[in-house]
C-alpha positions in Angstrom: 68.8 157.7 72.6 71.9 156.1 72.6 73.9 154.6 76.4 76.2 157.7 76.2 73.7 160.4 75.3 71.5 158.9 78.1 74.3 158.9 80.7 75.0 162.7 79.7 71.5 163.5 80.1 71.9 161.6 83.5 75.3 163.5 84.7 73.6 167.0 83.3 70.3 166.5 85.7 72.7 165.5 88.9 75.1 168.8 88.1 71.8 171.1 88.0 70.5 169.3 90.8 74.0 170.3 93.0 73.8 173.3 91.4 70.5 174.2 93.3 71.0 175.9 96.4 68.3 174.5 98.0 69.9 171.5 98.2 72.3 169.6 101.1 74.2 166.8 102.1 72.0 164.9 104.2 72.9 162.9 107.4 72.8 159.6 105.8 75.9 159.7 103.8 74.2 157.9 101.0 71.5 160.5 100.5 70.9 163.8 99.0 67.5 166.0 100.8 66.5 169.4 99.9 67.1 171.3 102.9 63.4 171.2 104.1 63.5 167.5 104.7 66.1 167.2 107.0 65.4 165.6 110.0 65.5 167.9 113.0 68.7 167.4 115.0 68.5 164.8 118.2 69.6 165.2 121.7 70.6 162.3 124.3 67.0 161.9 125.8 65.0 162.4 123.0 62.2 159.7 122.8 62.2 158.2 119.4 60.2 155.4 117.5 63.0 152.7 115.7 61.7 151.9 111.9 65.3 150.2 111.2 65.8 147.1 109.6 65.8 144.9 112.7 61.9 144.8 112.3 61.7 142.7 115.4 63.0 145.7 117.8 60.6 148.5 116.7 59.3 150.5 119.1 59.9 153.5 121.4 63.9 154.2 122.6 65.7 156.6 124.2 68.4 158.1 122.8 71.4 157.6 125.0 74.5 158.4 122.7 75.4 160.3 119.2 79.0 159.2 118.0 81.1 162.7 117.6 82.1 161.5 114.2 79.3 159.6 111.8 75.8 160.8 114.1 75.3 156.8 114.6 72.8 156.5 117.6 73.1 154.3 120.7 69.0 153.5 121.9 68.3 152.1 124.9 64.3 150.6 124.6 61.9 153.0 126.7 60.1 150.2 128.5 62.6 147.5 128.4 66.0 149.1 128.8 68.1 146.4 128.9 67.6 146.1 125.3 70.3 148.3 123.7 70.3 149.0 119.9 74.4 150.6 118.7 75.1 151.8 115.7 71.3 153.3 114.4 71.2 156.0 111.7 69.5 159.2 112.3 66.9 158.2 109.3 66.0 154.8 111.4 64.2 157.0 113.7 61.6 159.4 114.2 61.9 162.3 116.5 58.3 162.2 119.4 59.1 165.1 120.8 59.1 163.8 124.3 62.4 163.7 126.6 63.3 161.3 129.6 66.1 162.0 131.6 69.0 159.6 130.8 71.7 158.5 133.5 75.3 159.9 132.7 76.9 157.5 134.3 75.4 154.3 133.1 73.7 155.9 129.7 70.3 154.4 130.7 67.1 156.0 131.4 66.8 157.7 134.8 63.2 157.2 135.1 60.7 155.2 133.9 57.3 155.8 133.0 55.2 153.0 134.8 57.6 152.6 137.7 56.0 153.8 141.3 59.9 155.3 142.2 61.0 157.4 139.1 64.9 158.1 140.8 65.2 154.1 140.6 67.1 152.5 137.2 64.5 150.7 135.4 67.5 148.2 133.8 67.0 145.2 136.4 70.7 144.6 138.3 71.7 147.8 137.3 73.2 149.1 140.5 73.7 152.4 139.2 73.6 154.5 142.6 73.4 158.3 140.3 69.5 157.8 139.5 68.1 159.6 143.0 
């Protein structure tokens, strides 16, 4: 098979694969998903593990922000929530299912799970005084 009858083979499997209705843009820009693999929709509070590239920061975070325009996430870390994490795409992240309140004035968690007084913002020096 010659270059050009391999790069029309390649351009004919791409246009049937568009073709397909089963088939959608996914969230990532860069990626194509049938319909049944996209990843359910997040809400601010939604408790998610990070699996990003920034190996050294996975764990659980809370969402606090969804930019109106590309679906980046802003995380705040669950048990440490002075660690922030801007920017994160939707497929860096998988959904727990659990929700924690999250402040609307200062974006970070309203309670925390192994604090004695859950009103109280778990950031230290946060003086946030919308938590009780």
């Amino acid at each position: 098979m010659t270059n050009a009858a391999a790069a029309d083979r390649i351009i004919e499997i791409i246009d049937d694969a568009l073709a397909d209705d089963s088939w959608e843009h996914g969230p990532d820009a860069m990626r194509w998903a049938p319909v049944e693999e996209q990843p359910a929709p997040l809400c601010v509070g939604a408790v998610v593990d990070y699996h990003g590239s920034l190996t050294s920061e996975y764990g659980e975070y809370v969402v606090v922000g969804i930019d109106s325009i590309n679906g980046r996430l802003t995380l705040r870390h669950y048990d440490y929530p002075e660690i922030r994490l801007d920017r994160v795409r939707r497929a860096s992240v998988t959904d727990t299912g659990e929700r924690a309140p999250v402040c609307q004035e200062c974006g970070h968690p309203a309670a925390h799970r192994y604090r004695s007084h859950p009103g109280a913002c778990p950031r230290v020096g946060c003086e946030c005084p919308h938590h009780d």
